[in-house]
C-alpha positions as CSV (number, residue, x, y, z in Angstrom):
1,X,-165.9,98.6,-30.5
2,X,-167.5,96.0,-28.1
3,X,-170.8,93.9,-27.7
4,X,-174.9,93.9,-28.4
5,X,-177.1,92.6,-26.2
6,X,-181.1,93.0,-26.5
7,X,-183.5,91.1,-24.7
8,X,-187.7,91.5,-24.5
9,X,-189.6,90.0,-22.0
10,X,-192.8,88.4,-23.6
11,X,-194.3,88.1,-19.7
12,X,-194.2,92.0,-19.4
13,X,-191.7,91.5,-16.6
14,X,-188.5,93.6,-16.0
15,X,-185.8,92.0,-18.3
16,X,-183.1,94.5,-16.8
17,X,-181.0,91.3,-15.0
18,X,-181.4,89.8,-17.7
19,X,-179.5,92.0,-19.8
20,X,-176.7,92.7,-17.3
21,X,-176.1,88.5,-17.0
22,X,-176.0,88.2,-20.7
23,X,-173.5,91.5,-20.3
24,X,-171.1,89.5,-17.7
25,X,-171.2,86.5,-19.8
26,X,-169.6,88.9,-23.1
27,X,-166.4,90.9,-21.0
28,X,-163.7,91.4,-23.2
29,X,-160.1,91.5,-22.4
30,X,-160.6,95.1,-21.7
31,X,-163.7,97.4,-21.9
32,X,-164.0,100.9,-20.5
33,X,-167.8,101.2,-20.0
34,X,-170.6,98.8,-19.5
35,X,-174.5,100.2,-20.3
36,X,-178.1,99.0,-20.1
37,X,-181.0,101.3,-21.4
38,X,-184.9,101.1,-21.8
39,X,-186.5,103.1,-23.9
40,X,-186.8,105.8,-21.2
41,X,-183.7,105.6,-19.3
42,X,-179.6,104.6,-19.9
43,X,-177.4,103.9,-17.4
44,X,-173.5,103.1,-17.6
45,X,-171.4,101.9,-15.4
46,X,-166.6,101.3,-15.7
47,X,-167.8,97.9,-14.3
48,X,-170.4,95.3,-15.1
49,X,-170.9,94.6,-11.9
50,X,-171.9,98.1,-10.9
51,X,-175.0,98.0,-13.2
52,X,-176.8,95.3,-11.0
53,X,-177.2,98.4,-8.8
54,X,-179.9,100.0,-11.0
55,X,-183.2,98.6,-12.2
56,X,-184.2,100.5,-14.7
57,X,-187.6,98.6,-15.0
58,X,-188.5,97.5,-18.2
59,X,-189.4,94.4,-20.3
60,X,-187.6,96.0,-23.2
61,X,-183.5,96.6,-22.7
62,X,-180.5,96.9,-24.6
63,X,-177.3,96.7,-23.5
64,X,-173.3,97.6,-24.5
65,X,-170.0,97.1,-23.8
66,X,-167.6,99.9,-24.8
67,X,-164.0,99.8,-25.8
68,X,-162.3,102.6,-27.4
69,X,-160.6,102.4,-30.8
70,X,-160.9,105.9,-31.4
71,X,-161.2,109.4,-29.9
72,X,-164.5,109.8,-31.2
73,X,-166.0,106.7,-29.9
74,X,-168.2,107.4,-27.1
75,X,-170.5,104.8,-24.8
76,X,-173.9,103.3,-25.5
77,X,-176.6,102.6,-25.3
78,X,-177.3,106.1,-26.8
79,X,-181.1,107.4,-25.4
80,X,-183.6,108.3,-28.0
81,X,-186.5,110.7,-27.4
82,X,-188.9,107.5,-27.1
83,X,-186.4,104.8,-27.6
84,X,-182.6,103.3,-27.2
85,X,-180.1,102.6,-29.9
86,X,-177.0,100.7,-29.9
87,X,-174.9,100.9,-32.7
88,X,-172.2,98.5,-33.5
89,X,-169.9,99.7,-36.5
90,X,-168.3,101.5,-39.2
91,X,-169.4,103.2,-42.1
92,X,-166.9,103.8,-44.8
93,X,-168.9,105.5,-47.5
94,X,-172.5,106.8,-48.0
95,X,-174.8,108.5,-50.1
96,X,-176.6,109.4,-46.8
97,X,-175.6,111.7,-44.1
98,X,-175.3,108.6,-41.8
99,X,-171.3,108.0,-40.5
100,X,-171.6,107.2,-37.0
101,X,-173.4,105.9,-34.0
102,X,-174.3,109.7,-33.3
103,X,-175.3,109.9,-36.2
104,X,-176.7,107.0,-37.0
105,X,-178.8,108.1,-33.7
106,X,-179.9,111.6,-35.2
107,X,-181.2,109.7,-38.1
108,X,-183.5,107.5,-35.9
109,X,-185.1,110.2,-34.1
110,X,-186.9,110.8,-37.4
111,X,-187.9,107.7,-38.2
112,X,-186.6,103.9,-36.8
113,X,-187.5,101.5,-39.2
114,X,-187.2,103.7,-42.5
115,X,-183.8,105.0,-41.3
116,X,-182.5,101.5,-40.5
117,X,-183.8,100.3,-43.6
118,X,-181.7,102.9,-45.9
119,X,-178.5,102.4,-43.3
120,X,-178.9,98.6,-45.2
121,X,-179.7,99.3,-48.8
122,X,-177.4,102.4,-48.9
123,X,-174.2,102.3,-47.1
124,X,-170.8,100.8,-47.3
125,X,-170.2,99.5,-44.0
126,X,-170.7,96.9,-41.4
127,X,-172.7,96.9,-38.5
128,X,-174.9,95.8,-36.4
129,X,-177.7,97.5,-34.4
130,X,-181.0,97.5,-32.0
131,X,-183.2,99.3,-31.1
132,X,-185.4,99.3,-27.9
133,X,-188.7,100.9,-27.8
134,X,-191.6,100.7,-25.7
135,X,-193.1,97.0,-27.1
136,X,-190.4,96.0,-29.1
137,X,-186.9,95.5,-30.1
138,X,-185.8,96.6,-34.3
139,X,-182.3,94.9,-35.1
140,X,-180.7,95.1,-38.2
141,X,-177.6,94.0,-39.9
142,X,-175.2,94.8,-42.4
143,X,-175.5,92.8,-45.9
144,X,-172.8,91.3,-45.7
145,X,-172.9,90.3,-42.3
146,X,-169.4,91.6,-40.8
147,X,-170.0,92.1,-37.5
148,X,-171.6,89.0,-35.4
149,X,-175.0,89.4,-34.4
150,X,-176.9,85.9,-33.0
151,X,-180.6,85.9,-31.9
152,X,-182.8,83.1,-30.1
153,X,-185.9,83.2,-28.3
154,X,-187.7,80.6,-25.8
155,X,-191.3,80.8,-24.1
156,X,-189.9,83.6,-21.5
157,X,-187.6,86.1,-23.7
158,X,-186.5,86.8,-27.6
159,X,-182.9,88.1,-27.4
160,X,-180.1,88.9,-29.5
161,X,-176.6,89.7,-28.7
162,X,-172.7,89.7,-30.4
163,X,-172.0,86.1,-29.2
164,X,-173.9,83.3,-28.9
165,X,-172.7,82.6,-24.8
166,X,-174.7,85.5,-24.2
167,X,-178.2,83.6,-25.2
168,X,-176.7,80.8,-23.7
169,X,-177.1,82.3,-20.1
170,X,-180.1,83.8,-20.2
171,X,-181.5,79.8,-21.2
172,X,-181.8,80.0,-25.4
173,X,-180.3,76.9,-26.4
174,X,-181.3,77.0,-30.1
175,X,-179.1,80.0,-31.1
176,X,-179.2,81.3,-35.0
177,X,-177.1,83.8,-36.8
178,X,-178.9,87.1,-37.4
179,X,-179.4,86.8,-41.6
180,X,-177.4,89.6,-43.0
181,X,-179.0,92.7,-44.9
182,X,-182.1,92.0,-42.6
183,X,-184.4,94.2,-40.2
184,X,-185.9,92.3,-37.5
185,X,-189.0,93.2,-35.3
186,X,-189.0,91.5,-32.0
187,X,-192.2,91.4,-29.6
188,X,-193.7,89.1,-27.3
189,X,-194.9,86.8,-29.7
190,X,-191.3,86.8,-30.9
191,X,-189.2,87.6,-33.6
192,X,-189.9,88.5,-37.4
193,X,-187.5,89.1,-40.4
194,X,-187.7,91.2,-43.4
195,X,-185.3,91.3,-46.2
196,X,-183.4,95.0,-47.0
197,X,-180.3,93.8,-48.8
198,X,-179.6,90.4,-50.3
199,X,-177.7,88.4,-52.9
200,X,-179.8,86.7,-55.7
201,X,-178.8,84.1,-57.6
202,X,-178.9,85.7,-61.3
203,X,-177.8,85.4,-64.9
204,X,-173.9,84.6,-65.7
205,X,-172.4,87.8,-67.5
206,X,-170.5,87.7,-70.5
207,X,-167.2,89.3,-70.2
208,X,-163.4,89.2,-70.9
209,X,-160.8,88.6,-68.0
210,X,-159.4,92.1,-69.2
211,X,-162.9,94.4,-68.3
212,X,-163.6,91.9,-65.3
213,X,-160.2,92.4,-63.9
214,X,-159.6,96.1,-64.4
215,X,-163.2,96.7,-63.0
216,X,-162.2,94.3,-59.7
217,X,-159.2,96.7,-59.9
218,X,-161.5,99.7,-59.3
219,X,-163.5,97.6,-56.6
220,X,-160.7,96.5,-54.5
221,X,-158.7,100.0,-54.8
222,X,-162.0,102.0,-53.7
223,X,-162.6,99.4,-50.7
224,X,-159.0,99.4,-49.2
225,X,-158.7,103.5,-49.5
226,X,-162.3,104.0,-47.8
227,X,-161.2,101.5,-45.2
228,X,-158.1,102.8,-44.2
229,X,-159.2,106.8,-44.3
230,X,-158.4,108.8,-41.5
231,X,-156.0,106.0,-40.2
232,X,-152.1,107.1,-39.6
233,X,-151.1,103.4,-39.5
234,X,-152.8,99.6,-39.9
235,X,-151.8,96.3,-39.5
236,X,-152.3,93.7,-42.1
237,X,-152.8,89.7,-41.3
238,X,-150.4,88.9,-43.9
239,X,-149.4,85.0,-44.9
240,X,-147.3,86.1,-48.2
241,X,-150.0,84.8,-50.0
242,X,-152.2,86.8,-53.1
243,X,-155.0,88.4,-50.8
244,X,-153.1,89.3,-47.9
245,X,-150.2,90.4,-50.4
246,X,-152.8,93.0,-52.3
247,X,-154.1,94.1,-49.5
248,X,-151.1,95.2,-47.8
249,X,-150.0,96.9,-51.7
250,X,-153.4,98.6,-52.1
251,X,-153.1,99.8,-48.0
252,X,-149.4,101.3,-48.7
253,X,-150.6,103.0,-52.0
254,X,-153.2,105.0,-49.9
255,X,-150.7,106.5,-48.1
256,X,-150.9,104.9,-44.9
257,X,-148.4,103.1,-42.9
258,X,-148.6,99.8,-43.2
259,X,-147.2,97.0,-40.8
260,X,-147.7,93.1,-41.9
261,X,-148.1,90.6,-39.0
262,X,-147.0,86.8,-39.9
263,X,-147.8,84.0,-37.5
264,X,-147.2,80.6,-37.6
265,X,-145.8,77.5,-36.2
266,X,-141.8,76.7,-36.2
267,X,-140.3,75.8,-39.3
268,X,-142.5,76.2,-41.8
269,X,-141.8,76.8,-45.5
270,X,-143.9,79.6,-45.9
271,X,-142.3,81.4,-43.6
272,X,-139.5,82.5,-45.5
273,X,-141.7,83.5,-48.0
274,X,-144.1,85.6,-46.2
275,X,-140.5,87.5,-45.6
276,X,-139.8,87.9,-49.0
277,X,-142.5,89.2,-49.9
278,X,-142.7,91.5,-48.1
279,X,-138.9,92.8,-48.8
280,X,-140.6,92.8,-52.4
281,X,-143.2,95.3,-51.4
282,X,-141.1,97.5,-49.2
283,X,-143.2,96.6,-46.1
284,X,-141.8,96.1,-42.6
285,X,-142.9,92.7,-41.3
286,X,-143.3,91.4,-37.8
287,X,-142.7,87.4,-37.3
288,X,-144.0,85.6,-34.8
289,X,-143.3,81.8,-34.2
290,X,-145.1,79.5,-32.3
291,X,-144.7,75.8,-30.6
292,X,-146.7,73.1,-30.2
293,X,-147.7,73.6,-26.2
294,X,-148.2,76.9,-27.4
295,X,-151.7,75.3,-29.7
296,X,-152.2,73.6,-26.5
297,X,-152.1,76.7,-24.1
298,X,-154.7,78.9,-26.6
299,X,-157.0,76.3,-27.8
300,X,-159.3,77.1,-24.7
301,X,-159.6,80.4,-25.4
302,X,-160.7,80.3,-28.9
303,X,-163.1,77.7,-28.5
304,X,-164.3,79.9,-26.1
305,X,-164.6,82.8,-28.4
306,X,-165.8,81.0,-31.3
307,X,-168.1,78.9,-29.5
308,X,-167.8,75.7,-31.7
309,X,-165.6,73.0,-32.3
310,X,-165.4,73.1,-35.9
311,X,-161.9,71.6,-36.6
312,X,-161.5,74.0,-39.6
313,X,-162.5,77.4,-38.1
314,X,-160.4,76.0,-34.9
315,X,-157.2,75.3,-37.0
316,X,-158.3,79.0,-38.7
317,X,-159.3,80.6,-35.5
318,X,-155.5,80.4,-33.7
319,X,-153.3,81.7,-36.1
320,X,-155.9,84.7,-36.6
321,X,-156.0,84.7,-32.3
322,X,-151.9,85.4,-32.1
323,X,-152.3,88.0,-35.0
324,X,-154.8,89.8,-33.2
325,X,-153.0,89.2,-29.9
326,X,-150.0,90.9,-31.4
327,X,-151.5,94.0,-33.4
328,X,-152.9,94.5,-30.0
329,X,-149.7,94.5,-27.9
330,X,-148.3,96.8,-30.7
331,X,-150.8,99.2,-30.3
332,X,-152.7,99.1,-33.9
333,X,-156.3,99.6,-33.4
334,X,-157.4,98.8,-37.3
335,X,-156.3,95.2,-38.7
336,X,-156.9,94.4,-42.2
337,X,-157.4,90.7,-43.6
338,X,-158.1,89.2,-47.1
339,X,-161.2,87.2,-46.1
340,X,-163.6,86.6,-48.4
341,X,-161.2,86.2,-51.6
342,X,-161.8,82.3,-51.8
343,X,-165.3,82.2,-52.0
344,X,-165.7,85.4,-54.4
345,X,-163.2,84.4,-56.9
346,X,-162.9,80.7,-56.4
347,X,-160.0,80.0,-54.3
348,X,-161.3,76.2,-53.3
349,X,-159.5,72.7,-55.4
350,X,-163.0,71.8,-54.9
351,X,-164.2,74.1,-57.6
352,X,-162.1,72.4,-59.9
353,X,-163.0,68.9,-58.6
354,X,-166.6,69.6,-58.8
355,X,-165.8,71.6,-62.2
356,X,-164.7,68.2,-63.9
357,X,-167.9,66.1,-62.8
358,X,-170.9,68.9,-62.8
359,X,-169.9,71.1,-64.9
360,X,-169.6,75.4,-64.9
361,X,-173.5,76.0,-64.4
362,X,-173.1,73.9,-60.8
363,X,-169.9,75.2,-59.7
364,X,-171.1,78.8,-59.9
365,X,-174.0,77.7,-58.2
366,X,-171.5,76.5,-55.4
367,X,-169.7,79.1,-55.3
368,X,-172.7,81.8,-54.7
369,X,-173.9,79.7,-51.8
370,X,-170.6,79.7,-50.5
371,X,-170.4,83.4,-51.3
372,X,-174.1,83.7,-49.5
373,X,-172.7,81.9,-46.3
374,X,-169.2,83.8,-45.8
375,X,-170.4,85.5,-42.3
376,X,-171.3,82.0,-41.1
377,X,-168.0,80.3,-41.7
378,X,-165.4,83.3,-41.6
379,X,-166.5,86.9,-40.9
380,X,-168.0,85.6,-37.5
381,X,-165.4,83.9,-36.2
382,X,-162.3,86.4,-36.7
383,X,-164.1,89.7,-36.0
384,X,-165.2,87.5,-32.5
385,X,-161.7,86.9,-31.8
386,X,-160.3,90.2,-32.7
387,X,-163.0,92.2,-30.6
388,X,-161.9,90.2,-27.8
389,X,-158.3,92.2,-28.0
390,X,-160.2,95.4,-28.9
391,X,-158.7,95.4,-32.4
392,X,-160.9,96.3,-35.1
393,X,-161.6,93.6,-38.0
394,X,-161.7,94.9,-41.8
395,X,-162.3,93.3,-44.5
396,X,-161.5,95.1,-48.3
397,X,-162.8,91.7,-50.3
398,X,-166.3,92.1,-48.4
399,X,-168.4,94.2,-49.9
400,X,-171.6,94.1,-51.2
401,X,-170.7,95.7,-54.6
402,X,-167.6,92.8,-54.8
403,X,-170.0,90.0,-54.1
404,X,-172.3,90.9,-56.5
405,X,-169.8,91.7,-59.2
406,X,-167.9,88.1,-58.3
407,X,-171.4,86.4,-57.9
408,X,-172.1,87.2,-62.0
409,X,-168.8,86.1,-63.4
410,X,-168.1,83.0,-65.5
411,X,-166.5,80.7,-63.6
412,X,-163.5,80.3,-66.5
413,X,-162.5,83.7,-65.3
414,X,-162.3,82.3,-61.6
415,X,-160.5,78.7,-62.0
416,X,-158.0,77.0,-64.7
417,X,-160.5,74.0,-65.1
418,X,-157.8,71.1,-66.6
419,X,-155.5,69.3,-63.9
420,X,-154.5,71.0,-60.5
421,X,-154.6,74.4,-62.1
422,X,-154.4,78.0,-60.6
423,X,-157.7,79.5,-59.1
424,X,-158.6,83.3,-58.4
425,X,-157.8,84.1,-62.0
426,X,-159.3,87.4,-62.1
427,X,-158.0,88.7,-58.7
428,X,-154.5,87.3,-60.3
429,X,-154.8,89.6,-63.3
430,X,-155.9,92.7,-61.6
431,X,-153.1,91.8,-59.1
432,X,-150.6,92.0,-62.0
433,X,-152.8,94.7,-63.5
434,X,-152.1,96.6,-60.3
435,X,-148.1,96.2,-60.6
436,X,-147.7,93.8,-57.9
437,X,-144.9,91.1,-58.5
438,X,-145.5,88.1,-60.3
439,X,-143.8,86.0,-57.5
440,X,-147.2,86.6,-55.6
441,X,-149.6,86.9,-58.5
442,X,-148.8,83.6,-60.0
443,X,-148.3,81.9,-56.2
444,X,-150.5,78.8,-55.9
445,X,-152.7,79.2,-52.6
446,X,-152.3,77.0,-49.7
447,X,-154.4,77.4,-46.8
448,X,-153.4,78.8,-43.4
449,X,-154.4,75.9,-41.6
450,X,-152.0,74.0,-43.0
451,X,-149.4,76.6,-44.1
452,X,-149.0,77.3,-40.8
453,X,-148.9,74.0,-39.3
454,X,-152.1,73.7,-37.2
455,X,-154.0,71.2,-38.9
456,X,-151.1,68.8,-38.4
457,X,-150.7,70.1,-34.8
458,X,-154.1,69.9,-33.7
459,X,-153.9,66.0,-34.8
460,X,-150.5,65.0,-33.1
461,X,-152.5,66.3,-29.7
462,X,-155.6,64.6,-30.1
463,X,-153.4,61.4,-31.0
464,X,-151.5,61.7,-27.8
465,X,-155.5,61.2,-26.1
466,X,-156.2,58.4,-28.4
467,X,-158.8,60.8,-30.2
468,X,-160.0,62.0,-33.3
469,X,-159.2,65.9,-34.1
470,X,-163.1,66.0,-34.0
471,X,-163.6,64.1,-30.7
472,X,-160.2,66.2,-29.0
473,X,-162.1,69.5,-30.0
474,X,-165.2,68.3,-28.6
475,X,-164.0,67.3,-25.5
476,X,-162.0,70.4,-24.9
477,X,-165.5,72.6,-26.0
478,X,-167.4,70.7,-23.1
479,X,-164.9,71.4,-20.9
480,X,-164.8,75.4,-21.7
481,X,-168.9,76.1,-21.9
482,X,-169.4,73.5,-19.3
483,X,-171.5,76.1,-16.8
484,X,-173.1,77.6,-19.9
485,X,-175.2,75.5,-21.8
């Protein structure tokens, strides 16, 4: 676990200081090792700070910061025999001999771009990665864009790092998620983008909600077991609701010991549900309630890691902030999440809404941009927050192999398309397929920002400042990045 940072000079000049600042800007709540590497030489340092001392001369640098999740994480940047790598990631299952950054590094020795370019098309994972070599930076990303990676480039520098503060610094104001499933070559004349991996846009397949849902079955079983191998224990974000609720039965079926995590504001409904629920699946539960100054206190800090004042991924980003905070203090290094179910298998009333006037042809067509744009409006922002308190984001509904099996489907097998009818119909039935109560599997969704009483929150404290929500975010955004920009 911890940060990217990459940075080419297009002057020629040293661009060593340039990676340390763009280092200091990213320190996480802890870290155990900070490095900077050219494509001759790595240096690490316990402190940031330290690294200022060495000048490792070179318009081409790559930095890390280190935090240790597991025993057999080690620091970056790892050294090359011409180049540098750093390797942010997992890797859950692959047809290649690829598993880890040391491996990953082996690999590269051979060959950069062809072995970055099979780490994309062929792996189950998600990462992120550069590499430096002598005139140029190579960056790829996983296809379905897990783990954050931004770039941005002005007439002095092309860069890329974990978080967008870091280009900030260094003087890139127009930042840009890296596209997922990409390789990127980066030189002085800047920075160029090939496609490895993507979604298209294809053909609606004909098939019955039994075959869909037993094959989703299959899906979902294979991604929760090769996510959760090797682990003793896991924590699961867990609102009571049908993602969180299979995740945490598929976790517990693959033998390992599962703890849900519920947070939420005072007095809310779904509280109690949450709780029975999980006395239904035989799962311990830890519940954590929150007040009002509490939203207050944290809003800061996850402005500051998400790094926009988007009143939904705000009103999103603190509830998944205290769960992180918490699997933290109770020492679980792996969280899972059900991110991703919504888009894949139709979770929005909007679908419906735009199912009545447009028809199926444009809601599927909504629904794969939507699927398309998940790392931009979810992945991002929660794996951002929970790498700030070094515990490791994973995400069973994001896979490559479930977004293109949920990008094909009929949208009937998705939504109920009369009234205010039920949505994720084909997760439901390989829910109940899977044995998992009908109390959850028939559930009607209701999202977290409002099942646990942020949305409403977030209003009653911009009212107090005679402000919009947007305008109260805003303000309090300024106030956080107001040395950064």
């Amino acid at each position: 676990m911890g940060a990217i940072v990459a940075v080419i000079n297009k002057r020629g000049e040293n661009a060593t200081q340039t990676a340390v600042a763009m280092l200091k800007t990213l320190k996480p709540k802890e870290a155990e090792a900070f490095g900077v590497a050219s494509p001759f030489a790595v240096k690490t340092e316990k402190s940031v700070e330290a690294l200022q001392n060495h000048n490792i001369d070179s318009s081409v640098v790559v930095g890390h910061i280190f935090s240790k999740i597991f025993v057999s994480d080690k620091p970056q940047p790892i050294r090359l025999d011409d180049a540098a790598l750093v390797f942010e990631g997992r890797i859950y299952t692959s047809i290649t001999e690829i598993s880890d950054a040391e491996a990953v590094a082996k690999k590269l020795r051979q060959n950069h771009v062809e072995t970055i370019k099979t780490l994309i098309k062929k792996t189950d994972g998600d990462f992120a990665l550069t590499v430096a070599e002598t005139r140029r930076l190579i960056a790829g990303r996983d296809a379905m864009g897990i783990r954050p990676l931004y770039y941005g480039e002005n007439a002095e520098l092309a860069a890329l790092a974990s978080e967008r503060k870091a280009l900030w610094r260094i003087g890139i104001k127009t930042v840009n998620s890296f596209p997922p499933g990409h390789i990127a070559f980066i030189d002085k004349n800047g920075l160029r983008l090939k496609p490895i991996k993507t979604l298209a846009y294809s053909k609606e397949r004909q098939v019955a909600m039994l075959v869909a849902a037993k094959e989703l079955q299959t899906l979902l079983q294979r991604s929760v077991k090769n996510r959760v191998l090797g682990l003793k224990e896991v924590a699961v974000a867990f609102s009571g609701g049908l993602d969180s609720s299979t995740i945490a039965f598929l976790a517990k079926k693959s033998g390992v010991d599962v703890h849900l995590i519920h947070v939420s504001l005072e007095n809310q409904p779904e509280t109690e549900h949450a709780k029975n629920v999980a006395e239904k699946l035989k799962l311990p539960i830890h519940v954590y309630l929150y007040h009002e100054e509490d939203v207050e206190k944290v809003l800061p800090k996850v402005l500051w890691l998400i790094e926009e004042p988007d009143p939904l991924k705000t009103s999103v980003g603190i509830p998944i902030c205290w769960t992180a905070e918490k699997a933290a203090e109770m020492n679980f290094k792996v969280i899972l999440a059900g991110q991703g179910a919504d888009e894949l298998f139709g979770g929005y009333k909007r679908y419906i809404c735009d199912y009545s006037r447009y028809g199926s042809e444009k809601v599927r067509n909504r629904i794969f941009k939507d699927i398309v744009r998940m790392f931009e409006v979810n992945f991002e922002r929660d794996f951002k927050i929970c790498n700030y308190h070094n515990v490791e984001l994973r995400l069973p509904f994001a896979t490559y192999q479930m977004a293109k099996f949920a990008a094909d489907l009929p949208v009937e097998l998705k939504i109920e398309t009369k009234g205010d009818g039920l949505r994720k119909l084909v997760l439901r039935q390989a829910a109940e397929n899977l044995g998992i109560p009908q109390s959850m599997v028939r559930k009607p969704k209701k999202a977290i920002q409002y099942a646990t009483g942020i949305n409403k929150t977030l209003k009653k404290l911009a009212a107090r400042k005679r402000l919009s929500m947007k305008e109260y975010l805003q303000k309090t955004f300024q106030t956080v990045f107001k040395k950064m920009k």
